[in-house]
DSSP file (Angstrom, degrees, kcal/mol; ACC not computed):
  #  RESIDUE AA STRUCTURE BP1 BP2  ACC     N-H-->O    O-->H-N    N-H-->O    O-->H-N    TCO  KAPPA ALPHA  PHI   PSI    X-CA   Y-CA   Z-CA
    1    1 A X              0   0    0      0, 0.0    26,-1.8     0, 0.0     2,-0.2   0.000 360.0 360.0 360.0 147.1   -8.1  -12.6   19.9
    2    2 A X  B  >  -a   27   0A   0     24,-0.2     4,-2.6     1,-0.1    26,-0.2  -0.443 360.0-117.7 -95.6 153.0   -9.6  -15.0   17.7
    3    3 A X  H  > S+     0   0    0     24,-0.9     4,-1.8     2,-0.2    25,-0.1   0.981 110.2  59.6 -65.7 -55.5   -9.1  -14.3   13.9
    4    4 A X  H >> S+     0   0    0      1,-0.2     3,-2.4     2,-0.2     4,-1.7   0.788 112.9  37.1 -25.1 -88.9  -13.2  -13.9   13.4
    5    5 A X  H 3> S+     0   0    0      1,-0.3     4,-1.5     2,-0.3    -1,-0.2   0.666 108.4  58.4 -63.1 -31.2  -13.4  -11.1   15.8
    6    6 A X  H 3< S+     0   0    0     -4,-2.6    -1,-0.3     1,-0.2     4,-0.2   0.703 109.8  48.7 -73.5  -6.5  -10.2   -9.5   14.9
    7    7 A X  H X< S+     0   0    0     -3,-2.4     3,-1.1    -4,-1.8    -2,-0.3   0.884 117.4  44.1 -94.1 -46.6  -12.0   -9.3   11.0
    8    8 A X  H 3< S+     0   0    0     -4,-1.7     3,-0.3     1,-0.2    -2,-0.2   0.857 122.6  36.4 -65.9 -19.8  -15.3   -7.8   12.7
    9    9 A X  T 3X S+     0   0    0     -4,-1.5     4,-2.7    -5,-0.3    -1,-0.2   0.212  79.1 123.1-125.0  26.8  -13.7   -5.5   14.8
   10   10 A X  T <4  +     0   0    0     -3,-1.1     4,-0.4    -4,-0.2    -1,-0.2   0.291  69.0  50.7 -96.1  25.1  -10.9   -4.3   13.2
   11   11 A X  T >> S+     0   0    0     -3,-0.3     4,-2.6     2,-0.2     3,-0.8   0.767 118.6  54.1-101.3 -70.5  -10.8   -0.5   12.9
   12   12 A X  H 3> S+     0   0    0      1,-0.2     4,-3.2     2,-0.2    -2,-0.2   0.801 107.2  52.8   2.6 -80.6  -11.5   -1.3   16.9
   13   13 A X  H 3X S+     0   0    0     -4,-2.7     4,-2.3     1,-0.3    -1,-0.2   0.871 109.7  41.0  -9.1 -76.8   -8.5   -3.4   16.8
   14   14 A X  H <> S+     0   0    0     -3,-0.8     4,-0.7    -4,-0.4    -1,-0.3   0.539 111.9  57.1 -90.1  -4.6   -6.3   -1.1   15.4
   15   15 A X  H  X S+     0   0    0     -4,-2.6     4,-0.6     2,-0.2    -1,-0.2   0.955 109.2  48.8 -58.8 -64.3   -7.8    1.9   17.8
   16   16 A X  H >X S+     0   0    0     -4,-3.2     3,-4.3     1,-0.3     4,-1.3   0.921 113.6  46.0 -46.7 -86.7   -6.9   -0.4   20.9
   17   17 A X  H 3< S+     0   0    0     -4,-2.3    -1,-0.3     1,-0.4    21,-0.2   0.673 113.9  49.0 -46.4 -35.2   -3.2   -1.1   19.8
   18   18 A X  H 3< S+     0   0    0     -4,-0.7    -1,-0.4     1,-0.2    -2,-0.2   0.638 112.6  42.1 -97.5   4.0   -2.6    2.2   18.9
   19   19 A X  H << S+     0   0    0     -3,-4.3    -1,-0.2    -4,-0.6    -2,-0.2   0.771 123.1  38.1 -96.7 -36.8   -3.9    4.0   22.2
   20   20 A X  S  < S-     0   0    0     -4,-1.3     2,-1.7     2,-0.2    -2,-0.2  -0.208  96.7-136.0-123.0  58.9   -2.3    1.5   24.6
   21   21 A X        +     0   0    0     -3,-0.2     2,-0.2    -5,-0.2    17,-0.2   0.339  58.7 129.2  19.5  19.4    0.5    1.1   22.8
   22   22 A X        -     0   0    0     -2,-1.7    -2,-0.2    -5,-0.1    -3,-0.1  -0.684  58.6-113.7-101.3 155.7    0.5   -3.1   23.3
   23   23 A X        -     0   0    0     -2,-0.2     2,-0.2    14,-0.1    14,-0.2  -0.087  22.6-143.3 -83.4-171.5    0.7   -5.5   20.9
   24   24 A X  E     -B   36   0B   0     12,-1.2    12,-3.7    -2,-0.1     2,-0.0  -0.785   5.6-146.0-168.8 118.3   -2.3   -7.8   20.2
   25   25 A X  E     -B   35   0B   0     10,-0.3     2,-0.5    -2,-0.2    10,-0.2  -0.113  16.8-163.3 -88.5 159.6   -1.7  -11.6   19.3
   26   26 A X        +     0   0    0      8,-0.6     7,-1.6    -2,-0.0   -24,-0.2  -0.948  19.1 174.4-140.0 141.5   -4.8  -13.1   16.4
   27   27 A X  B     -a    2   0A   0    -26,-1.8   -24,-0.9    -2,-0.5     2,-0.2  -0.744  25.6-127.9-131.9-169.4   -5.0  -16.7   16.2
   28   28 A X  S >  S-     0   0    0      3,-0.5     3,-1.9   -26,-0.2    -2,-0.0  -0.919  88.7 -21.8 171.4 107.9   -7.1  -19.6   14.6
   29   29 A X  T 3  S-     0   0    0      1,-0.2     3,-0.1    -2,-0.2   -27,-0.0   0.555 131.0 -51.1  25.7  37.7   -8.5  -22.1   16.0
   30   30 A X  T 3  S+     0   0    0      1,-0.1     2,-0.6     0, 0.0    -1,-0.2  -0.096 108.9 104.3 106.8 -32.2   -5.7  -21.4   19.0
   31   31 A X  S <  S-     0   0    0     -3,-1.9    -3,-0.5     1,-0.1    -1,-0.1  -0.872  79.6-100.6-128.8 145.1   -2.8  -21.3   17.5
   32   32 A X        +     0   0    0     -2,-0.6    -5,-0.3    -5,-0.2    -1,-0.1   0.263  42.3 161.3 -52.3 142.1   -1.1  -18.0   16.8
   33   33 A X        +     0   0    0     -7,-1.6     2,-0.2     1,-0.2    -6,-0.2   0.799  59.0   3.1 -87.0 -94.3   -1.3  -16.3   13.3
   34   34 A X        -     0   0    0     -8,-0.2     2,-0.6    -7,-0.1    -8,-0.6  -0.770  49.0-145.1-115.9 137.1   -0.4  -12.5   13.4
   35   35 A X  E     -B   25   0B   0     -2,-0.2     2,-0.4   -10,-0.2   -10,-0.3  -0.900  12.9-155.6-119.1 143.3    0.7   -9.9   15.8
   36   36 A X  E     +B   24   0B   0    -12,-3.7   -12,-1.2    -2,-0.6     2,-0.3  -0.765  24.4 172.1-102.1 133.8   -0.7   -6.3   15.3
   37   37 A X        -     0   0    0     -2,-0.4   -14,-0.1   -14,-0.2   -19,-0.1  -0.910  39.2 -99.0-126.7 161.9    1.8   -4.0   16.9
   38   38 A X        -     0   0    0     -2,-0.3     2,-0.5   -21,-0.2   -20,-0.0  -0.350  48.4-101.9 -59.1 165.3    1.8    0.0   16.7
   39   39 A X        -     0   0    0      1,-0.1     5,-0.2   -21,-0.0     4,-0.1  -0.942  46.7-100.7 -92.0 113.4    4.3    1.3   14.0
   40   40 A X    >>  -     0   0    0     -2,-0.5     3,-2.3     1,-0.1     4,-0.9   0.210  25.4-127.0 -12.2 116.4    7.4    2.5   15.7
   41   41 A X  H 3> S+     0   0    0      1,-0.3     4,-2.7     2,-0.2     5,-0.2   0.872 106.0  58.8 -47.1 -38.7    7.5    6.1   16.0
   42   42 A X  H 3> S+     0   0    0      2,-0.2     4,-1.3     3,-0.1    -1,-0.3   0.678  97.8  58.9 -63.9  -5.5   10.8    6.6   14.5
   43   43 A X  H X> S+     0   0    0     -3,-2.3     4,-1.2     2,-0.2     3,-0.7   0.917 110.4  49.7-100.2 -63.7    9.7    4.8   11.0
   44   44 A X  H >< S+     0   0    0     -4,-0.9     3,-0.7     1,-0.3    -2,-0.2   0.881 110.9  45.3 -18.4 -60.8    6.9    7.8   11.0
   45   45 A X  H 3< S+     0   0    0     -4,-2.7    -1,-0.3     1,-0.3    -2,-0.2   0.898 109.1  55.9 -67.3 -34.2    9.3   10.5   11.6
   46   46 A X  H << S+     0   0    0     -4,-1.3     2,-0.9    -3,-0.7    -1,-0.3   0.407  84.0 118.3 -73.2  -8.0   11.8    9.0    8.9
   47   47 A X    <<  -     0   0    0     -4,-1.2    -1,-0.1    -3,-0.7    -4,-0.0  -0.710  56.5-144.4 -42.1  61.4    9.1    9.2    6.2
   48   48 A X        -     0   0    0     -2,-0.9     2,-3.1     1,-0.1     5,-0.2   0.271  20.3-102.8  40.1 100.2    9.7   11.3    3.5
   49   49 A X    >   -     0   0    0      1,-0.1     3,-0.5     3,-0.1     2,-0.1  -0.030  18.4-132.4 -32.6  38.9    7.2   13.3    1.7
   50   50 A X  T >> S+     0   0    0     -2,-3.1     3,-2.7     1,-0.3     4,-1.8  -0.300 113.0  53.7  31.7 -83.9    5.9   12.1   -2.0
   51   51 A X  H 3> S+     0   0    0      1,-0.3     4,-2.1     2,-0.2    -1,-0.3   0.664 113.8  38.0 -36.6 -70.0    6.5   15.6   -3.1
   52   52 A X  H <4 S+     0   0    0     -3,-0.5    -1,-0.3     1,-0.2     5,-0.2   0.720 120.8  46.4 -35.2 -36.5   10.3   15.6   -1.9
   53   53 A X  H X> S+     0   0    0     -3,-2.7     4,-2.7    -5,-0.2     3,-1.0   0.895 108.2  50.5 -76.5 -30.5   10.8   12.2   -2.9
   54   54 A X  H 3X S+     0   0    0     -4,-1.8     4,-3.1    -3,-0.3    -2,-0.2   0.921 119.4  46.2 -58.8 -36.3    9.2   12.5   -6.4
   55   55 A X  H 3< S+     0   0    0     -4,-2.1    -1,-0.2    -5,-0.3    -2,-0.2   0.235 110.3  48.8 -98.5  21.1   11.6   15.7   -6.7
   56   56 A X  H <> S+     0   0    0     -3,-1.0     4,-1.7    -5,-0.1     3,-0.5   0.359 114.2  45.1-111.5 -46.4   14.6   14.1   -5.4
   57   57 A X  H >< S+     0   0    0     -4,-2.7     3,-2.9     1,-0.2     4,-0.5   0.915 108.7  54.7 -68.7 -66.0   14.2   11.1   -7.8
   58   58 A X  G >< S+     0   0    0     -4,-3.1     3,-0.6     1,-0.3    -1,-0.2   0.742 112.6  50.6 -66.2  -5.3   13.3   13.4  -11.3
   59   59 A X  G 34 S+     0   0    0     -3,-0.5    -1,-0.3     1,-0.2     3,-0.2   0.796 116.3  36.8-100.0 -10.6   16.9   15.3  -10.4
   60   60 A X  G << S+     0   0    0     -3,-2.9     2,-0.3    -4,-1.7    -2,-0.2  -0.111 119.9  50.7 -95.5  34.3   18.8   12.1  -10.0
   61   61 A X  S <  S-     0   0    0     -3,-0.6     2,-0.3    -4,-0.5    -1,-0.2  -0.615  85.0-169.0-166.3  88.6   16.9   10.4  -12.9
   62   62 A X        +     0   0    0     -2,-0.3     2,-0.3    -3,-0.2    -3,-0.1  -0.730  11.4 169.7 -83.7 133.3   17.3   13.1  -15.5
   63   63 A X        -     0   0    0     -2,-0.3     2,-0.2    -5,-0.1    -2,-0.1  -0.942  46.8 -67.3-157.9 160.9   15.2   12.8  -18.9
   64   64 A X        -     0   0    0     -2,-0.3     3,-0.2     1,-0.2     0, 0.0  -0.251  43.8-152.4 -47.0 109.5   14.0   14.6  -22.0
   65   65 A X  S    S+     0   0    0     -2,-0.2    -1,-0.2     1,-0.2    -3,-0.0   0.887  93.0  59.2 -71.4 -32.9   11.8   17.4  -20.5
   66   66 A X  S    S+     0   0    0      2,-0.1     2,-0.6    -3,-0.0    -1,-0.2   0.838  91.6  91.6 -74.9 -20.4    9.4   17.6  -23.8
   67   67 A X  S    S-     0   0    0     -3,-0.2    -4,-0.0     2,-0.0    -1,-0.0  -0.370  78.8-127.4 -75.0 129.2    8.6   13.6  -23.2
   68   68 A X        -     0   0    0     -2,-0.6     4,-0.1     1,-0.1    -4,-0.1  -0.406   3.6-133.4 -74.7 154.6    5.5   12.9  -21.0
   69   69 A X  S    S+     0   0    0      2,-0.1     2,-0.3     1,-0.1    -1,-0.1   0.476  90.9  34.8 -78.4  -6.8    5.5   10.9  -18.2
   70   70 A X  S    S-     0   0    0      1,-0.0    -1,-0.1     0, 0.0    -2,-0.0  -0.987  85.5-119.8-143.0 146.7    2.3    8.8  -18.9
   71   71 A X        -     0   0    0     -2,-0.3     2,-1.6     1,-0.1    -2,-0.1  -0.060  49.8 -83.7 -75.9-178.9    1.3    7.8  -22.6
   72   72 A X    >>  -     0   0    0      1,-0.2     4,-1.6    -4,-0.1     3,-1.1  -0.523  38.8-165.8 -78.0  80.8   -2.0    9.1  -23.6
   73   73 A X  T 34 S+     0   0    0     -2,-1.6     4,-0.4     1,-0.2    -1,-0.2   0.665  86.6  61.3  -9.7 -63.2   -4.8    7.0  -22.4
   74   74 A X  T 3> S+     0   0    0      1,-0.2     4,-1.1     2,-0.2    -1,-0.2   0.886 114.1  42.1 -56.7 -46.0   -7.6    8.4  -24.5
   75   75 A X  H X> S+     0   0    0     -3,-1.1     4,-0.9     1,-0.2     3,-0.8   0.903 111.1  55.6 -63.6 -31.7   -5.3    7.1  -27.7
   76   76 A X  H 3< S+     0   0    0     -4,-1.6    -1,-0.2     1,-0.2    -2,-0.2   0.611 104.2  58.1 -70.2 -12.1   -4.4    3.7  -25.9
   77   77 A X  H 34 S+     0   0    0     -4,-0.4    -1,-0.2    -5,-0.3    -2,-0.2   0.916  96.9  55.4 -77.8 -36.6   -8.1    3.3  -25.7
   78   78 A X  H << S+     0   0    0     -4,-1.1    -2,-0.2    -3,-0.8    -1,-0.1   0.852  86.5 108.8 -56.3 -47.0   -8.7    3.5  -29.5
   79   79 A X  S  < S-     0   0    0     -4,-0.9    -3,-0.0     1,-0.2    -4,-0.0   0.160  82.9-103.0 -28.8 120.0   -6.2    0.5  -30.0
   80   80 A X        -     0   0    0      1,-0.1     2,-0.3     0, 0.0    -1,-0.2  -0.242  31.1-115.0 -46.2 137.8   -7.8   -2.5  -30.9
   81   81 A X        -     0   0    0     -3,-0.1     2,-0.3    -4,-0.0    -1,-0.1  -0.538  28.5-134.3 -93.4 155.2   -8.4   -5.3  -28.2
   82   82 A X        -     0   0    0     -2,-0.3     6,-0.1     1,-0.1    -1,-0.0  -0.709  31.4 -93.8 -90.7 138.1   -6.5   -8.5  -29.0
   83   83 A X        -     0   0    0     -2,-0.3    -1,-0.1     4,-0.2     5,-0.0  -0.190  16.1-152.9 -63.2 132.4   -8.3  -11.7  -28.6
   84   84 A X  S    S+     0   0    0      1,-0.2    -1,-0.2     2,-0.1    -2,-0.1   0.596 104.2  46.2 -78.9  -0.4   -8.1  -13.5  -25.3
   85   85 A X  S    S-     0   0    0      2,-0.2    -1,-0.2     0, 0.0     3,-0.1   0.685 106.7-129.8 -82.2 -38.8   -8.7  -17.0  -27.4
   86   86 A X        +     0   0    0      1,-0.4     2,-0.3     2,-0.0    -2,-0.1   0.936  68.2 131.9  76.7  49.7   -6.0  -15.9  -30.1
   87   87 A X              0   0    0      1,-0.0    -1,-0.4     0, 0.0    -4,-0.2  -0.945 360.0 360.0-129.1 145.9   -8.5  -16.6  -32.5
   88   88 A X              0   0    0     -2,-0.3    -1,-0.0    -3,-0.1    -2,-0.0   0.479 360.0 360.0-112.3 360.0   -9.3  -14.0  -35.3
């Protein structure tokens, strides 16, 4: 499949591969680019949850519980902005 059509058609694309479980070669002006394959089934099943992983990392990565995890924005906003010139 030619790189054009695989950019117009590529929710399509990725329909096809994933229903008839074949890969599907893209080139440019003939010669090969990319090949879109399904993702293995095992790499799915071996995923990990966000939730489980975020709560598997904060109990090996122990920290001050009164310290926030993100600064305050609304104050970072107030900050003066610094000149992209460097000029004052």
């Amino acid at each position: 499949m030619g790189i054009f059509e695989a950019k117009t058609r590529f929710t399509a694309l990725c329909d096809e591969v994933i229903r008839t479980g074949q890969p599907t070669m893209v080139s440019k002006r003939g010669k090969p680019l990319v090949l879109v394959t399904p993702v293995p089934s095992e790499t799915i099943a071996d995923r990990e949850d966000i939730l489980c992983a975020w709560s598997r990392w904060e109990k090996s990565h122990p920290g001050d519980e009164d310290e926030p995890d993100f600064p305050d924005v609304i104050s970072l906003r107030s900050l003066p902005k610094p000149n992209p010139l460097g000029e004052s």
